[in-house]
MIDOSE-1310 file (N, C-alpha, C; in nm, 2 decimals, decimal comma, always signed):
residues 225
xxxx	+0,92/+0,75/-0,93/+0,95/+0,86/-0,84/+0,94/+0,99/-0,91; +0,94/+1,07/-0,85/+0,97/+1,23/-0,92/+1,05/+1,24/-1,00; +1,05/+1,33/-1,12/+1,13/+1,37/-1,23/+1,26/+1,46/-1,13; +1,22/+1,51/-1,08/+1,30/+1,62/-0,95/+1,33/+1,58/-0,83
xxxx	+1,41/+1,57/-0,83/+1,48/+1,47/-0,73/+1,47/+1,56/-0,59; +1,37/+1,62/-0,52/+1,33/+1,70/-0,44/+1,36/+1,59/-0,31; +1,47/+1,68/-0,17/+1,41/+1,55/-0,05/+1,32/+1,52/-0,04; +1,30/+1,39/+0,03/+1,25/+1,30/+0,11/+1,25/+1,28/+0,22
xxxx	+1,08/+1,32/+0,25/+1,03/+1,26/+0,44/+0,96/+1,16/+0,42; +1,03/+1,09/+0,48/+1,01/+0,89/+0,51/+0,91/+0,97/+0,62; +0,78/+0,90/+0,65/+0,71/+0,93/+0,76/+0,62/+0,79/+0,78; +0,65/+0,74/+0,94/+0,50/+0,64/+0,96/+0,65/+0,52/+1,08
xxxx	+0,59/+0,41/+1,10/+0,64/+0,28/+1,15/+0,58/+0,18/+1,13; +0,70/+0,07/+1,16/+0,67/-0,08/+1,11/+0,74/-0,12/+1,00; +0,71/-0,27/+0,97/+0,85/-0,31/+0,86/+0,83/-0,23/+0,74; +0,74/-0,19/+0,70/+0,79/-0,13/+0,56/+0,87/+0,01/+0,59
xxxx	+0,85/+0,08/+0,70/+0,90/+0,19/+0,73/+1,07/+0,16/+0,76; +1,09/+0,09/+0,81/+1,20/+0,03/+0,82/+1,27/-0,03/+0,75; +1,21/-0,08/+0,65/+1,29/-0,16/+0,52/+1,31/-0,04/+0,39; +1,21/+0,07/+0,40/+1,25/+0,16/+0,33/+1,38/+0,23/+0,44
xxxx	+1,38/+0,24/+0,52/+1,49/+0,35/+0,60/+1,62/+0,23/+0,54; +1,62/+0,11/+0,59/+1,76/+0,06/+0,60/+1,83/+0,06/+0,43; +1,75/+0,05/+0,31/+1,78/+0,03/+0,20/+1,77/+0,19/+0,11; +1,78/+0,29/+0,18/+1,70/+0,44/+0,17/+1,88/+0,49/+0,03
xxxx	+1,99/+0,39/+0,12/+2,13/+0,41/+0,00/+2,10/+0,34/-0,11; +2,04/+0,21/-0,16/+1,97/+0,19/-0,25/+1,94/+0,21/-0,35; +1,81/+0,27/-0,27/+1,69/+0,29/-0,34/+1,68/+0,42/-0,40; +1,76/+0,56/-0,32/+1,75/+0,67/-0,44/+1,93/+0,68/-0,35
xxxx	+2,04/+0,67/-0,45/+2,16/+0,74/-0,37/+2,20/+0,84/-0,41; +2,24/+0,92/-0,29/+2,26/+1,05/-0,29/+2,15/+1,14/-0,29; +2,04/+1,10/-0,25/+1,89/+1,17/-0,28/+1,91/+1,20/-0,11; +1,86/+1,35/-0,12/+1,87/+1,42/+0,05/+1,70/+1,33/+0,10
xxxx	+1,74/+1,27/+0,25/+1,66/+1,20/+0,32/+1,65/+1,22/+0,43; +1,53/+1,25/+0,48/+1,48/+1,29/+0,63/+1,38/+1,19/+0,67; +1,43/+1,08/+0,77/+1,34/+1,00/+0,89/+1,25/+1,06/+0,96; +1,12/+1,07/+0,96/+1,08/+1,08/+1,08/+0,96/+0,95/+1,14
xxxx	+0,99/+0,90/+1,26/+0,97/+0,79/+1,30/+0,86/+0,82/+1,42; +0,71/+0,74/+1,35/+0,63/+0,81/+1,49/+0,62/+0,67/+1,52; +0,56/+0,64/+1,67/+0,62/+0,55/+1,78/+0,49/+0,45/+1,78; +0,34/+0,51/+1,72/+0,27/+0,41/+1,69/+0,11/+0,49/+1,60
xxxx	+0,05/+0,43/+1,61/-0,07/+0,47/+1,53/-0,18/+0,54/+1,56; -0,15/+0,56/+1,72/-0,30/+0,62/+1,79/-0,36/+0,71/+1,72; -0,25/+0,82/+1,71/-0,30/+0,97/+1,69/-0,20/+1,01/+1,56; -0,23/+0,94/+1,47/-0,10/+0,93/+1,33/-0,13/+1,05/+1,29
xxxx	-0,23/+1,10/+1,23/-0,25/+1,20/+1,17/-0,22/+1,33/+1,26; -0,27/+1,35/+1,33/-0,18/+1,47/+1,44/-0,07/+1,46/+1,46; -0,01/+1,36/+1,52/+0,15/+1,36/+1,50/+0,20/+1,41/+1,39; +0,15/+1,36/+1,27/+0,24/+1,43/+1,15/+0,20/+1,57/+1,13
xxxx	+0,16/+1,61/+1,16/+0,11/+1,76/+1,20/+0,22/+1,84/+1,24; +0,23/+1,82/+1,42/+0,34/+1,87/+1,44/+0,50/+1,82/+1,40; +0,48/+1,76/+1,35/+0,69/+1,67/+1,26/+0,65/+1,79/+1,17; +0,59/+1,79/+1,10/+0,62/+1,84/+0,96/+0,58/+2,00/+0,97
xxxx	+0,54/+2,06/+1,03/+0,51/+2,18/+1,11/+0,70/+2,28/+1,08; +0,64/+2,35/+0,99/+0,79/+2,47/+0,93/+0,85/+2,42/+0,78; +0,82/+2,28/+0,73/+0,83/+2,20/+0,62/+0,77/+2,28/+0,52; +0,85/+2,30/+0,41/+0,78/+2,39/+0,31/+0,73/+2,28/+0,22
xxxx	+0,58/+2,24/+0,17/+0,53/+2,14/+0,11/+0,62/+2,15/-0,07; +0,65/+2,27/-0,06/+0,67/+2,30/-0,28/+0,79/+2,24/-0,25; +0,85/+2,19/-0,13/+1,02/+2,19/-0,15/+1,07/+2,06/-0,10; +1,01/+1,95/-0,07/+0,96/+1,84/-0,04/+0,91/+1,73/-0,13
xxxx	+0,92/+1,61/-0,11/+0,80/+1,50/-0,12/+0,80/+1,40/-0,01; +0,66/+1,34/+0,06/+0,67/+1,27/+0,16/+0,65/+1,10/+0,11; +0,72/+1,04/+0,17/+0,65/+0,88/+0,18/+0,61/+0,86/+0,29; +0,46/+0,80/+0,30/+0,38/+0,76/+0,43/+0,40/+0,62/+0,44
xxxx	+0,50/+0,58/+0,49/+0,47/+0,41/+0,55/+0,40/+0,36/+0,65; +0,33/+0,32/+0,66/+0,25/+0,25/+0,76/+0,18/+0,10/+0,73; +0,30/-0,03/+0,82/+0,20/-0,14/+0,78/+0,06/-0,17/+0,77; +0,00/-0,28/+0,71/-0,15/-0,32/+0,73/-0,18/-0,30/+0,88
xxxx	-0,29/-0,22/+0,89/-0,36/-0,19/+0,99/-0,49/-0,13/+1,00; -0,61/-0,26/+1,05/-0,72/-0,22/+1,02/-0,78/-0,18/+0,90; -0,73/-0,27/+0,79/-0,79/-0,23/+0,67/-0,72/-0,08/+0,60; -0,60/-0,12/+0,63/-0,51/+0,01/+0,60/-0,56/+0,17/+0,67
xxxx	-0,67/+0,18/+0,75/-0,74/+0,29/+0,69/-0,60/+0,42/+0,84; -0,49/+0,35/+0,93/-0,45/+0,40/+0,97/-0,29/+0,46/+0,90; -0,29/+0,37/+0,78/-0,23/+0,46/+0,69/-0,29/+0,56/+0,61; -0,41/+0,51/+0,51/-0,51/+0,62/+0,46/-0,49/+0,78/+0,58
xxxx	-0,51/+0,71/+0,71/-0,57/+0,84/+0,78/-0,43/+0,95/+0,78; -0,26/+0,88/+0,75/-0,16/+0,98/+0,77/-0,16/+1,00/+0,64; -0,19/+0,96/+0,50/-0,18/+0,98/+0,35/-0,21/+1,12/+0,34; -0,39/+1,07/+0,40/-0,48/+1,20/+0,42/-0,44/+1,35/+0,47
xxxx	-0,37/+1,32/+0,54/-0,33/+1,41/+0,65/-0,23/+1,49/+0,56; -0,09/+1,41/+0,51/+0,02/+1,49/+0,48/-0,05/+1,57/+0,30; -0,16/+1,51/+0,27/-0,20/+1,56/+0,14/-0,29/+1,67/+0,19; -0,35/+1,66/+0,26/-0,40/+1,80/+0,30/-0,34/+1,95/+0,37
xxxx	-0,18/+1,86/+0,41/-0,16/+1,97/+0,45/-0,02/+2,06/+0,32; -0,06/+1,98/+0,20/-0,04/+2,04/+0,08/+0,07/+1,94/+0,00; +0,10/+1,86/+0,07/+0,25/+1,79/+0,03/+0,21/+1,68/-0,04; +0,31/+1,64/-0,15/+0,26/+1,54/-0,22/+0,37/+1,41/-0,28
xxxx	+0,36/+1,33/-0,24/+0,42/+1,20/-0,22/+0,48/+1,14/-0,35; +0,59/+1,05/-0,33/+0,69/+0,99/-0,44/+0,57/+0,85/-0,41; +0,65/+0,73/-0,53/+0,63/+0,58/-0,51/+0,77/+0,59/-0,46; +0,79/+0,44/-0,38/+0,94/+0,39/-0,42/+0,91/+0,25/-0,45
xxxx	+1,06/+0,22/-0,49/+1,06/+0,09/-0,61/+1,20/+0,02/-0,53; +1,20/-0,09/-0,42/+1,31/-0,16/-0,42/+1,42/-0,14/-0,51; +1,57/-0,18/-0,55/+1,63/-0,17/-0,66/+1,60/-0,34/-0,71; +1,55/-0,42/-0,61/+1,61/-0,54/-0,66/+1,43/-0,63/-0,67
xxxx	+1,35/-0,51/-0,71/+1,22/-0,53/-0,76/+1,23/-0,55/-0,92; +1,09/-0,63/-0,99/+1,11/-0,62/-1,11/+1,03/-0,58/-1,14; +0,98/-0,46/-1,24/+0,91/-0,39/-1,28/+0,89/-0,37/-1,40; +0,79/-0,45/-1,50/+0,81/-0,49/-1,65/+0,73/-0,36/-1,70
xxxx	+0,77/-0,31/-1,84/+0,72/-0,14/-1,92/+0,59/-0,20/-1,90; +0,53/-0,09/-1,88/+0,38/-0,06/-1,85/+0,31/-0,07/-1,71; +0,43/-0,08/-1,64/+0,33/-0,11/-1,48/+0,29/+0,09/-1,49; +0,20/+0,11/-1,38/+0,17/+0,25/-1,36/+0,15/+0,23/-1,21
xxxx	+0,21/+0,28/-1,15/+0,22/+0,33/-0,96/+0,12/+0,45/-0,95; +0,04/+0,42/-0,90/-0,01/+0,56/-0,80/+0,08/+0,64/-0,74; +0,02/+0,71/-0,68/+0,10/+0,81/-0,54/+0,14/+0,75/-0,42; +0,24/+0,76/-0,37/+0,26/+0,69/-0,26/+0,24/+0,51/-0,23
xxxx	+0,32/+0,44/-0,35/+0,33/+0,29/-0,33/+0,48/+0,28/-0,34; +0,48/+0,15/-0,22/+0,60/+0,11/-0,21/+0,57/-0,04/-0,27; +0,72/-0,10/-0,36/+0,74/-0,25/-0,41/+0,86/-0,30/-0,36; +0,84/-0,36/-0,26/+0,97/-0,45/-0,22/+1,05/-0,49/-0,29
xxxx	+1,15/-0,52/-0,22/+1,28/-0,61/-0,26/+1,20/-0,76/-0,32; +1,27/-0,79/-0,47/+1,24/-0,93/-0,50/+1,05/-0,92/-0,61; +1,00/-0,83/-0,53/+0,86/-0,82/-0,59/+0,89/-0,83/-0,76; +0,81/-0,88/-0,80/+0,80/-0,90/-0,98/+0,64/-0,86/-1,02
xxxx	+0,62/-0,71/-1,09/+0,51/-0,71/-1,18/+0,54/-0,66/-1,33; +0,40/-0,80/-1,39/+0,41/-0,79/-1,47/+0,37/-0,68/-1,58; +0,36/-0,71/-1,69/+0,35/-0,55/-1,78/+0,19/-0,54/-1,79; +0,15/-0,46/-1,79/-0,05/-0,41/-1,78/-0,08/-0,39/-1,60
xxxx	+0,03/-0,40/-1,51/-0,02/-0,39/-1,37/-0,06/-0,26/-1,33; -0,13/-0,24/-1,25/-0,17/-0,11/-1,26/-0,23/-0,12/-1,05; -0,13/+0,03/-1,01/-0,15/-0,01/-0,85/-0,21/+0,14/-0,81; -0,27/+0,13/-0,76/-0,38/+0,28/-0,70/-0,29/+0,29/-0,59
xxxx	-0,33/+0,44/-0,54/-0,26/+0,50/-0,43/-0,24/+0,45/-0,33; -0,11/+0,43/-0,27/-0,13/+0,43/-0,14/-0,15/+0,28/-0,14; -0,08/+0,22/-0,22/-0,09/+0,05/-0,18/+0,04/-0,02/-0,21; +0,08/-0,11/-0,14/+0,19/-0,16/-0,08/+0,19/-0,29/-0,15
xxxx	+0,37/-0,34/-0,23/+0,34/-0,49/-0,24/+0,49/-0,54/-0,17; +0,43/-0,67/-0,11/+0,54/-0,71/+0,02/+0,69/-0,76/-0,12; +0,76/-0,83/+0,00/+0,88/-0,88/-0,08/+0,86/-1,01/-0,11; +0,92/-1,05/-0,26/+0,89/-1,16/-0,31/+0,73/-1,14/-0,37
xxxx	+0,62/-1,09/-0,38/+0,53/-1,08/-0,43/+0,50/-1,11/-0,59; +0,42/-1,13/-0,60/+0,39/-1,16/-0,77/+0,30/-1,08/-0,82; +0,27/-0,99/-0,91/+0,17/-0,93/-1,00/+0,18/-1,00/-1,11; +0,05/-1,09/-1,19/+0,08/-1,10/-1,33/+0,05/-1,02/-1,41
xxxx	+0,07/-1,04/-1,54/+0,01/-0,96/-1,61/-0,15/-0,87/-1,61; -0,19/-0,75/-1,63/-0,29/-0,70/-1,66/-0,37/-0,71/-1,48; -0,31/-0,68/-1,34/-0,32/-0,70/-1,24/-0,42/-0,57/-1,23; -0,50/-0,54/-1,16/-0,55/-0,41/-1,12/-0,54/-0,41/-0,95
xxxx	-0,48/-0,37/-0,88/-0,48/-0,39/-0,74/-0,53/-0,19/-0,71; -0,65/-0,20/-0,65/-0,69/-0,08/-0,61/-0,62/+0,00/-0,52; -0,67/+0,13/-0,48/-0,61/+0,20/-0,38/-0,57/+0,18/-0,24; -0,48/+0,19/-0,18/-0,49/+0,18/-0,01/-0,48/+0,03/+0,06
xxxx	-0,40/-0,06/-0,04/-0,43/-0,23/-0,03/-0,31/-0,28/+0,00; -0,31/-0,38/+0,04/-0,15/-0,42/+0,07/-0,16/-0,58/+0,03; -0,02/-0,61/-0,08/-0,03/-0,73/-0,07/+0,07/-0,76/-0,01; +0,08/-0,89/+0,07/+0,18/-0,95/+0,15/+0,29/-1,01/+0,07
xxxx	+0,37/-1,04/+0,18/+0,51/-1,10/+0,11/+0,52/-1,24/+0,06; +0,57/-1,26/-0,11/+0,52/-1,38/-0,14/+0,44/-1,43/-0,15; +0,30/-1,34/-0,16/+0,16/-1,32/-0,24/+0,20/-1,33/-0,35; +0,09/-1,35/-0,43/+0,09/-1,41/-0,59/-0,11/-1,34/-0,65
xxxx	-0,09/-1,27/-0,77/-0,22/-1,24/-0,81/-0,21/-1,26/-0,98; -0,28/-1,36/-0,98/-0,29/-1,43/-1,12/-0,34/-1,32/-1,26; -0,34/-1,32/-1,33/-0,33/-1,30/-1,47/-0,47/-1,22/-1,50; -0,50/-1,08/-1,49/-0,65/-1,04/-1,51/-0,70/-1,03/-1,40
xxxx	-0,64/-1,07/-1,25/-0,71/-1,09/-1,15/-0,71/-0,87/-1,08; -0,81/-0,92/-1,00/-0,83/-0,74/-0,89/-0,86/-0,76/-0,80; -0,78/-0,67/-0,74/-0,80/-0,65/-0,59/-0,87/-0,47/-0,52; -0,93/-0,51/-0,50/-1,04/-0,36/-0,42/-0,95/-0,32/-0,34
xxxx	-1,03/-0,21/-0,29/-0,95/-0,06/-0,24/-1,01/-0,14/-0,08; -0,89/-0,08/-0,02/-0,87/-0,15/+0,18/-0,85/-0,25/+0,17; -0,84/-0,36/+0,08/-0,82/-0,48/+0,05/-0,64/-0,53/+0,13; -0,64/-0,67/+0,18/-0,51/-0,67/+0,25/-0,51/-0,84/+0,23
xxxx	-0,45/-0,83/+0,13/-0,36/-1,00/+0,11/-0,27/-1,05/+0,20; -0,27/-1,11/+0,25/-0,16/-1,18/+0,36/-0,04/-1,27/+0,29; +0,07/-1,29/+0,35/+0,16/-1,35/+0,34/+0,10/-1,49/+0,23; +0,20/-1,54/+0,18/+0,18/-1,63/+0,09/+0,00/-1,68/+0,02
xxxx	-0,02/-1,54/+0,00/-0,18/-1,58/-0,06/-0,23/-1,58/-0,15; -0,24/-1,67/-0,29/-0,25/-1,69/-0,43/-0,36/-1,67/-0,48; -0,40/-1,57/-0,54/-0,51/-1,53/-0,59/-0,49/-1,59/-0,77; -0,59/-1,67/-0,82/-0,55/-1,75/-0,92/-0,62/-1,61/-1,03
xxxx	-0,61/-1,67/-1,16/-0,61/-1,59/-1,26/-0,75/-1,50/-1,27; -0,77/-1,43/-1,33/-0,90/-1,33/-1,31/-1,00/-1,35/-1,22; -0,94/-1,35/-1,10/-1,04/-1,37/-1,00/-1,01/-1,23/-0,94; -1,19/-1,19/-0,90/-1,19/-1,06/-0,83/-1,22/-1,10/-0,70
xxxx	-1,12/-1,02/-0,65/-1,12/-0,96/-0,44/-1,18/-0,82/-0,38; -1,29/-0,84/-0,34/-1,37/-0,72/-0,35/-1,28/-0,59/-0,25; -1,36/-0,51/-0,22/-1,32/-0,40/-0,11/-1,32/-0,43/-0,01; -1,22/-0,40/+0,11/-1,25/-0,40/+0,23/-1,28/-0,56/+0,30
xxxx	-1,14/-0,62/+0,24/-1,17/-0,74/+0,22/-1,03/-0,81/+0,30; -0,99/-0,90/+0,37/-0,88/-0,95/+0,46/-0,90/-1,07/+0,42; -0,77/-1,15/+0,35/-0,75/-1,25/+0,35/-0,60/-1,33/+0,36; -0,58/-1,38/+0,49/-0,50/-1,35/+0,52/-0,49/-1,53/+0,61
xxxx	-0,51/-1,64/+0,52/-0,51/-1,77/+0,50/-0,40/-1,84/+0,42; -0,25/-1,82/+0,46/-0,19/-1,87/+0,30/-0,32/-1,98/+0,20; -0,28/-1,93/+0,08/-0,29/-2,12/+0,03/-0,37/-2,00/-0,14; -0,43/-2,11/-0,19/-0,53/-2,10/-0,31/-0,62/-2,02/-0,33
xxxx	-0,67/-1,90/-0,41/-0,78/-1,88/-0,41/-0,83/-1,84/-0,53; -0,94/-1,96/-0,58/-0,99/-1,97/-0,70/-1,09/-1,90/-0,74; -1,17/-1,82/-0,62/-1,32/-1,79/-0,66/-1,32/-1,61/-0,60; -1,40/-1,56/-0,64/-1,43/-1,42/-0,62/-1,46/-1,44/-0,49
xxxx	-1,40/-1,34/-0,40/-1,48/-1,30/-0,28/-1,56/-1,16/-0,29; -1,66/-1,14/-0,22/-1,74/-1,03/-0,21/-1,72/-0,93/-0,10; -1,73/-0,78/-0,12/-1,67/-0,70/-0,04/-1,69/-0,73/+0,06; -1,58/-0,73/+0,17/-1,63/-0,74/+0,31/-1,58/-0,88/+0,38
xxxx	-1,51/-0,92/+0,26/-1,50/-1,06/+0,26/-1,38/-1,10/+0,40; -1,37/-1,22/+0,47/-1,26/-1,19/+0,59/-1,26/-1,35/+0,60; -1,12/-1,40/+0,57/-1,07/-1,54/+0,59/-0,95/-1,49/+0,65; -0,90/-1,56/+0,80/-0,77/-1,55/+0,87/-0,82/-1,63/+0,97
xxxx	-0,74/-1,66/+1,06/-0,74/-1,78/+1,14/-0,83/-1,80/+1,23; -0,92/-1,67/+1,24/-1,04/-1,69/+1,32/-1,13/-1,73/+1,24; -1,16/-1,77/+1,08/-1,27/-1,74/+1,02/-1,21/-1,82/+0,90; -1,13/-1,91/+0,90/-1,09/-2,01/+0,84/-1,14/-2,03/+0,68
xxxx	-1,29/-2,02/+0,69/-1,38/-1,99/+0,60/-1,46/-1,84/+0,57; -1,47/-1,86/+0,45/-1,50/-1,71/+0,43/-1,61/-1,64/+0,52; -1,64/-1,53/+0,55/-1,71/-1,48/+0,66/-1,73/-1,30/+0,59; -1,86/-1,28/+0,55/-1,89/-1,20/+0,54/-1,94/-1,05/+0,58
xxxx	-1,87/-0,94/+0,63/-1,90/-0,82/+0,73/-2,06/-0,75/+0,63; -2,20/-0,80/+0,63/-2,28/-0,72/+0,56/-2,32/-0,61/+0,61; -2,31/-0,47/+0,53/-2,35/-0,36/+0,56/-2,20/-0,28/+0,58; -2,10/-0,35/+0,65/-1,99/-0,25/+0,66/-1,92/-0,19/+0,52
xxxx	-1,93/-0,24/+0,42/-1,82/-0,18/+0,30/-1,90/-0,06/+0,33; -2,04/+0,01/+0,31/-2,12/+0,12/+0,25/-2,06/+0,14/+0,39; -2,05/+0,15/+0,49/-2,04/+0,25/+0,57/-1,93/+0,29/+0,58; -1,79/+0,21/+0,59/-1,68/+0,23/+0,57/-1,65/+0,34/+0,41
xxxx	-1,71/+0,28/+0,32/-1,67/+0,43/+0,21/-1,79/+0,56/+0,22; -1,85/+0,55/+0,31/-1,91/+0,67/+0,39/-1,86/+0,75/+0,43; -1,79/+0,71/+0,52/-1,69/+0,74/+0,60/-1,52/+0,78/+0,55; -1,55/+0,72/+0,45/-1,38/+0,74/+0,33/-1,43/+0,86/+0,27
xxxx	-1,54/+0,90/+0,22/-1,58/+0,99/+0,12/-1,48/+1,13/+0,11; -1,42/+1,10/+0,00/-1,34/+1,23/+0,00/-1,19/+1,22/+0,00; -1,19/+1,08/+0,05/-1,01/+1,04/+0,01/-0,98/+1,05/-0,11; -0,83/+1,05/-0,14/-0,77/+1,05/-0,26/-0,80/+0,92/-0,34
x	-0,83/+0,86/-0,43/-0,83/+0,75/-0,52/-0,67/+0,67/-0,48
């Protein structure tokens, strides 16, 4: 978090928004905290527009929660939004997370309650890890990604930017998970998937989107890392 213990605007909905609000005594106490709670995703980025509309950005820091949705990119689109309009975001850290010397947070990540990463983990902006989760050692989980709760990422292993691990999903030791990638099957996974990659209960087996990563970071060009 910030060296400067500057308020806090919680901004976004869904369980992480909510599990940050209810544990908010926690997680920083006595830290000045402002809710604001938008009602769904349509229009995220305009909404936060007018909330935060008279908010002095130098006198502030915002957290953007927003569950997995659509490849994160409807949190990406309020990150975007509150960074443009000058304000710049804390991590937060459950209290009852473990976080071994050397992890490095991006901007704007939240670590659940229970979550354990190891030391060399390294999390890009704007990416989420559920409760109970695992990081091993020397983890690289890219920007804008979410791992689910009681997910596990083995030893050397990465995970790409949009990328969205599901609930109990074990990614075994240096195995890479490309970009823009949904896996969201509990169970094992020994082998590299390729960007684009999509296993969930329609697609049981891996099923590959060809041509969308390049258009999707077309379309990203210019986001924050």
């Amino acid at each position: 978090m910030s060296e400067v213990q500057l308020p806090l605007y919680l901004l976004g909905c869904g369980s992480a928004f909510e599990a940050i609000q209810g544990a908010w005594g926690e997680i920083a106490p006595g830290r000045d905290f402002h809710c604001l709670a938008l009602t769904n995703t349509d229009e995220i980025a305009q909404d936060a527009v007018g909330m935060l509309r008279g908010v002095d950005p130098a006198l502030v820091r915002v957290f953007v929660a927003v569950d997995q949705n659509a490849l994160n990119f409807a949190r990406l689109d309020l990150y975007r939004q509150v960074r443009l309009l000058g304000f710049r975001g804390d991590s937060l850290v459950h209290p009852r997370a473990a976080l071994a010397p050397g992890v490095k947070l991006g901007e704007n990540c939240w670590i659940a309650a229970a979550a354990v990463l190891s030391g060399g983990v390294r999390l890009g902006n704007n990416s989420f890890v559920g409760a109970a989760a695992r990081l091993d050692a020397n983890v690289h989980i890219a920007a804008h990604a979410w791992i689910g709760a009681g997910a596990s990422v083995g030893l050397g292993a990465s995970v790409g930017s949009h990328t969205v691990l599901g609930a109990d999903v074990h990614v075994a030791a240096n195995v890479r998970i490309g970009r823009y990638c949904v896996v969201d099957v509990p169970g094992a996974y020994r082998r590299a998937c390729a960007d684009g990659t999509f296993v969930d209960a329609l697609f049981p087996l891996p099923v590959r989107m060809y041509g969308s990563p390049s258009k999707l970071l077309a379309k990203d060009a210019g986001a924050a890392p």
